[in-house]
C-alpha positions as CSV (number, residue, x, y, z in Angstrom):
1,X,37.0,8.6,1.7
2,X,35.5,7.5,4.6
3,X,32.5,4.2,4.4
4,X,29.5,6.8,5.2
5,X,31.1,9.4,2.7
6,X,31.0,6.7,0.3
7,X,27.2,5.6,0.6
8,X,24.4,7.1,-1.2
9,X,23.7,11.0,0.1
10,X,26.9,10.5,2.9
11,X,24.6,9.4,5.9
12,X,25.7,10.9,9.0
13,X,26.7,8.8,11.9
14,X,26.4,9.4,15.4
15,X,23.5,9.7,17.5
16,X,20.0,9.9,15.4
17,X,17.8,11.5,17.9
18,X,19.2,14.7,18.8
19,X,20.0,18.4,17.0
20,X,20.1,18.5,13.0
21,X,20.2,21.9,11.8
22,X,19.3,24.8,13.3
23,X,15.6,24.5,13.5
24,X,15.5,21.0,13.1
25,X,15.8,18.1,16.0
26,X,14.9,14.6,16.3
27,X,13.8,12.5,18.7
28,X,13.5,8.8,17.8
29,X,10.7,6.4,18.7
30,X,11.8,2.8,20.1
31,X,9.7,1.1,17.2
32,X,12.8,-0.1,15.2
33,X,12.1,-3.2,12.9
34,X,13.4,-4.6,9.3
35,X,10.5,-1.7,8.1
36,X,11.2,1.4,10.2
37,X,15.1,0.8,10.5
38,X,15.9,2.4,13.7
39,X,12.8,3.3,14.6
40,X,10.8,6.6,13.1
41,X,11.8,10.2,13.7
42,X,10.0,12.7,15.1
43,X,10.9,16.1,14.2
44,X,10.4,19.3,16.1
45,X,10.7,22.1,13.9
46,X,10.9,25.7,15.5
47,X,12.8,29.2,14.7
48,X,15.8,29.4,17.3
49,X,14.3,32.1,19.0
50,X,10.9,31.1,19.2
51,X,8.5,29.8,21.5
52,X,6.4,27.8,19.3
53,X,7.2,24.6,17.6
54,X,5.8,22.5,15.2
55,X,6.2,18.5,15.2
56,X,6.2,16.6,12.0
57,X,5.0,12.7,12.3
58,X,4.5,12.2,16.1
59,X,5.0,8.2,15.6
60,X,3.3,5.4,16.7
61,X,0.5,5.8,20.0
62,X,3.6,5.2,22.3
63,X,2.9,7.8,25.7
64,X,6.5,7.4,26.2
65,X,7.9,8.9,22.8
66,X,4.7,10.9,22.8
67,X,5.8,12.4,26.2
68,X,9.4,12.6,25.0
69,X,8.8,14.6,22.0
70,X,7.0,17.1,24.3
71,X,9.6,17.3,27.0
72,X,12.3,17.8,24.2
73,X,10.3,20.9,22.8
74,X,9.7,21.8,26.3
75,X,13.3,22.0,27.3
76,X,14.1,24.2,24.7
77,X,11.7,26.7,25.7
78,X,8.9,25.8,23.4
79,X,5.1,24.5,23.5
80,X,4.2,22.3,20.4
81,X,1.8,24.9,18.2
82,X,0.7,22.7,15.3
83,X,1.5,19.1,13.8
84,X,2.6,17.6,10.8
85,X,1.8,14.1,9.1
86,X,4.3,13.5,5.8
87,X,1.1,10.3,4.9
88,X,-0.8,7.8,7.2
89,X,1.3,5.4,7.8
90,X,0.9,3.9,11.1
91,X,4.6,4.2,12.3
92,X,4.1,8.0,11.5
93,X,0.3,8.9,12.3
94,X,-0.7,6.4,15.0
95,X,0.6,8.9,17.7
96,X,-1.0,11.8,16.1
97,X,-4.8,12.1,17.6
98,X,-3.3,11.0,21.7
99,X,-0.1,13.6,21.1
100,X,-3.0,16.6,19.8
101,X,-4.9,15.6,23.0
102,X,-1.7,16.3,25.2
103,X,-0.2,19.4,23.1
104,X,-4.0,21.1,22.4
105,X,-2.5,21.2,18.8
106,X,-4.3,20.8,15.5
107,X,-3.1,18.0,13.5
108,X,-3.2,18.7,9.4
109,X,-2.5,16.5,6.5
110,X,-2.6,15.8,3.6
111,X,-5.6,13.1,4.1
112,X,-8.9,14.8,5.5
113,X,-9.6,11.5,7.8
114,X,-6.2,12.2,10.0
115,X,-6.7,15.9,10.5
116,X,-7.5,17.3,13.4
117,X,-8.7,21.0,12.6
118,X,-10.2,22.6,10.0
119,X,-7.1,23.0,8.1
120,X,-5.0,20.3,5.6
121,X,-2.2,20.5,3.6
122,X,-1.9,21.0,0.1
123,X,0.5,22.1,-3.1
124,X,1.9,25.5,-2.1
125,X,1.0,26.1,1.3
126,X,3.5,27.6,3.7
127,X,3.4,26.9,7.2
128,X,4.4,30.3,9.3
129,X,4.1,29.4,13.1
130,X,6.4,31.2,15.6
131,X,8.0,32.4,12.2
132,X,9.1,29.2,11.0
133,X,8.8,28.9,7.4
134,X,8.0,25.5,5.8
135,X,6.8,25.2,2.2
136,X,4.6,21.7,1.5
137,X,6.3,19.7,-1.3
138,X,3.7,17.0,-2.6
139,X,5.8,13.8,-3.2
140,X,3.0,10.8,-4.0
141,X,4.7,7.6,-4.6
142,X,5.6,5.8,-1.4
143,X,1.8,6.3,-0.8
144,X,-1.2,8.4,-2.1
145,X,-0.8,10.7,0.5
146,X,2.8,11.6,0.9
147,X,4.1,14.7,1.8
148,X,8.0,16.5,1.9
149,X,8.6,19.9,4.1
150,X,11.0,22.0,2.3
151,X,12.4,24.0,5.2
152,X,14.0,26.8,3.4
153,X,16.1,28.7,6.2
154,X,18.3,25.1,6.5
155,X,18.6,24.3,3.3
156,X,16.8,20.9,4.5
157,X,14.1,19.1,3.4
158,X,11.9,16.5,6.0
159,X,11.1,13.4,3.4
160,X,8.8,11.2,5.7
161,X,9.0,7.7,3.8
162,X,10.0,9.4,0.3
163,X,13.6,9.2,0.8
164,X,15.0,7.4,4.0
165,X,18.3,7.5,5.7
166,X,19.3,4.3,4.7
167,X,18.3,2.2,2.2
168,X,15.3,2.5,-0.2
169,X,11.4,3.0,-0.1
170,X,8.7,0.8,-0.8
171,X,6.2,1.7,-3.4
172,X,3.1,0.6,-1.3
173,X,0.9,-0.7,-4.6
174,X,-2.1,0.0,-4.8
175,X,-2.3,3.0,-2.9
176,X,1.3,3.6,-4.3
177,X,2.0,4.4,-7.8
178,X,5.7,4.1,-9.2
179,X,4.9,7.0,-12.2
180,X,3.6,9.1,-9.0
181,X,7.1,8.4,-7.2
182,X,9.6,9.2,-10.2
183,X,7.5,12.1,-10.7
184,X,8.3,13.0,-6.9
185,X,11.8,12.4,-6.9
186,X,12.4,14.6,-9.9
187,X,10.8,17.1,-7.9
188,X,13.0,17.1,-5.4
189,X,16.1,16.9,-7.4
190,X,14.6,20.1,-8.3
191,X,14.3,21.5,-5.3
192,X,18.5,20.3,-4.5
193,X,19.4,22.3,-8.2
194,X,17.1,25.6,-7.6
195,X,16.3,25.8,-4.0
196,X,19.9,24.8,-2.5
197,X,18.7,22.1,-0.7
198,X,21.9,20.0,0.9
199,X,19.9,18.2,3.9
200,X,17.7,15.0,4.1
201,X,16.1,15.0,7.4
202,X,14.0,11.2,6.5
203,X,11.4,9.8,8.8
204,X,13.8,6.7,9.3
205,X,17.7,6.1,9.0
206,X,20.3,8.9,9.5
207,X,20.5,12.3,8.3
208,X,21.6,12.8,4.5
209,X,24.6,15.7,3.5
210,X,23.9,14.8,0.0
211,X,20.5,15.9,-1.1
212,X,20.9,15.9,-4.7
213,X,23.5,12.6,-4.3
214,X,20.4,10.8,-2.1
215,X,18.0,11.3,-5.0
216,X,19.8,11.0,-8.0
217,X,20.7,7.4,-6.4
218,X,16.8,6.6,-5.8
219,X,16.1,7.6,-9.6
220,X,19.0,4.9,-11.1
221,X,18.3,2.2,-8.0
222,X,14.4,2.5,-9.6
223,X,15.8,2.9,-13.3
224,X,17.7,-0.8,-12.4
225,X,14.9,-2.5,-11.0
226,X,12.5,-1.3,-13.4
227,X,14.6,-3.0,-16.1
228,X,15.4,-6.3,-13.7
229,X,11.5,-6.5,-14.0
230,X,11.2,-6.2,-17.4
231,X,13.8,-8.9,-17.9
232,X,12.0,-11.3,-15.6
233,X,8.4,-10.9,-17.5
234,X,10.0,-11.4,-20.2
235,X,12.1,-14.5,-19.4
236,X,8.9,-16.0,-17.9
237,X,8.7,-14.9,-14.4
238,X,5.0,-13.5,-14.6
239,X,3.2,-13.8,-10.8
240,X,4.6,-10.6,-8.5
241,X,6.1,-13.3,-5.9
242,X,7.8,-14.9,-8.7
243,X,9.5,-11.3,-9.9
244,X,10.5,-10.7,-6.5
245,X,12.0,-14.5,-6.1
246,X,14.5,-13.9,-9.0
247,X,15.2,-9.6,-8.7
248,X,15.1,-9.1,-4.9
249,X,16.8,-12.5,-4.3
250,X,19.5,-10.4,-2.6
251,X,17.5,-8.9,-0.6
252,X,16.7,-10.2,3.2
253,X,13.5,-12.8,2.6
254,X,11.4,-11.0,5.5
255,X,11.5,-8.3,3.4
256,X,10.1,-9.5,0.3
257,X,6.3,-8.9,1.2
258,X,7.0,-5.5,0.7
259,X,9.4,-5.5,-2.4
260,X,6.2,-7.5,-3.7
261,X,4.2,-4.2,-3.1
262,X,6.7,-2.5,-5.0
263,X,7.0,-5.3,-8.0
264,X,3.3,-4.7,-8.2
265,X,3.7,-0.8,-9.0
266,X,6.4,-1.8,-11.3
267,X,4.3,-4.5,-13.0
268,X,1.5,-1.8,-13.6
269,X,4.3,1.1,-14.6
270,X,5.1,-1.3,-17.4
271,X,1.5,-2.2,-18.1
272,X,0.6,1.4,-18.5
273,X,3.5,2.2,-21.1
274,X,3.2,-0.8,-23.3
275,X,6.4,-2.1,-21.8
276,X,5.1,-5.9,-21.4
C-alpha cells in the first residue's frame, strides 16, 4: 500500500489543476496559504460534447486566475454559461462579481447578497446547462451557507470547504454550527451508499478516490475532538483559547485561531445537549 492509498479518502497525487473526471477540470488559483492549502480550485464543469460550461467558486478577484479559468474553458471549445458559489468565503467568492463581468454569466448561490441574477440555489434544484446535470446538496456546517454539487454522470461530488483534499475543515463559529456539519456529513455518506458517489472534487487539496472513506474519517476525526473537548472542560480548561492550548497542541500554532472557531462550535454542541 502505497502513503497516499493509506491517507484518509486515497488523495490523488500529481498535478492538481488539470482534468478530473470526465466533466470535471480544475484550474488552481496561486492563493496558497496554511488556510487554502495549495491554493482554491476552480472547477469548470461541462458535458464532453458541449459548448457550455459552468464554473463553480471562481476564487479570489485575481484577473489572472480569473482569465485562466476562462481560457481553459475556452480551449475546450466552451463559453462559461452560469456560475457556482459552494458559500462566501472570500477565497471562493471574491472573484465571482469581476469573472460574471468578463463571462456575461449569472452568478447564483446559496446567499441572496452574492448572486448575480434572479436565480439562487436551494435543496433540490438541478442545474441542466449545456446538459450537464448537477443536483445541489445543502451541507451547512463549515459556514451557514455551504453548498456540495453532486454531479451524478461521474459519480463525483464538488465539496467547496465541506470536505477538503487534505486535512480537515474548520467549523467557522458563529456562522458555523457543528450539529449543522455532522448533519452534512451524514448526508453525504448518504449520497457515497445510495448514489455511488467514489469522487471528492474539494475546493482545496487533491482529489479524493474514497468518497465514503473521506467522510467516514471527518465523522470519527469530529467524534475524537468532540470528546478531547469534553475532557478539557471538564478537567478545567474552560476559555476557547485554553481548549485549543491543550486539544490542538499538535496542531501548527498559526493555525489555532481557527481551531478556536471550531472549539467554539464544539463548546456550544455540548452546551446545547447538556454535555457540560
Amino acid at each position: 500500500m502505497t502513503e497516499a492509498a493509506a491517507l484518509p479518502g486515497q488523495p490523488r497525487g500529481g498535478v492538481l489543476s488539470g482534468r478530473a473526471t470526465a466533466r470535471a477540470v480544475n484550474v488552481l488559483a496561486p492563493n496558497a496559504s496554511a488556510m487554502t492549502l495549495d491554493g482554491t480550485n476552480t472547477w469548470i464543469v461541462a458535458e464532453p460534447d458541449s459548448g457550455l460550461a459552468v464554473v463553480i467558486d471562481p476564487g479570489p478577484l485575481d484577473d489572472a486566475h480569473l482569465q485562466n479559468v476562462i481560457a481553459t474553458a475556452e480551449k475546450a471549445g466552451q463559453r462559461v454559461a452560469l456560475t457556482l458559489l459552494t458559500h462566501g468565503h472570500p477565497d471562493h467568492a471574491e472573484g465571482a462579481a469581476r469573472f460574471a463581468e468578463l463571462t456575461g454569466s449569472k452568478v447564483r448561490a446559496l446567499d441572496p447578497a452574492l448572486r448575480l441574477g434572479d436565480e439562487g440555489l436551494a435543496a433540490g434544484d438541478v442545474i441542466t446547462t449545456g446538459g450537464l446535470e448537477l443536483r445541489v446538496v445543502p451541507t451547512p456546517g463549515h459556514t451557514a451557507d455551504s453548498l456540495c454539487f453532486h454531479l451524478p454522470a461521474d459519480q463525483s461530488v464538488l465539496t467547496g470547504d465541506t470536505v477538503l483534499g487534505r486535512g480537515t475543515t474548520v467549523v467557522a463559529h458563529p456562522d458555523g454550527r457543528l450539529g449543522d456539519y455532522l448533519d452534512s456529513l451524514r448526508r453525504l455518506r448518504s449520497l457515497t451508499v445510495d448514489d455511488g458517489v467514489h469522487t471528492v472534487l474539494p475546493g482545496h487539496g487533491p482529489v479524493l478516490e474514497d468518497a465514503q472513506g473521506a467522510v467516514e474519517f471527518y465523522l470519527a476525526h469530529r467524534a475524537t475532538r468532540l470528546a478531547q473537548v469534553e475532557t478539557a472542560v471538564e478537567n478545567g480548561h474552560v476559555a476557547p483559547a485554553d481548549v485549543v492550548s491543550h486539544v490542538y497542541a499538535d496542531v501548527d500554532r498559526s493555525l489555532w485561531p481557527a481551531a478556536e472557531l471550531s472549539v467554539r462550535a464544539q463548546l456550544d454542541y455540548l452546551r446545547e445537549h447538556g454535555l457540560i
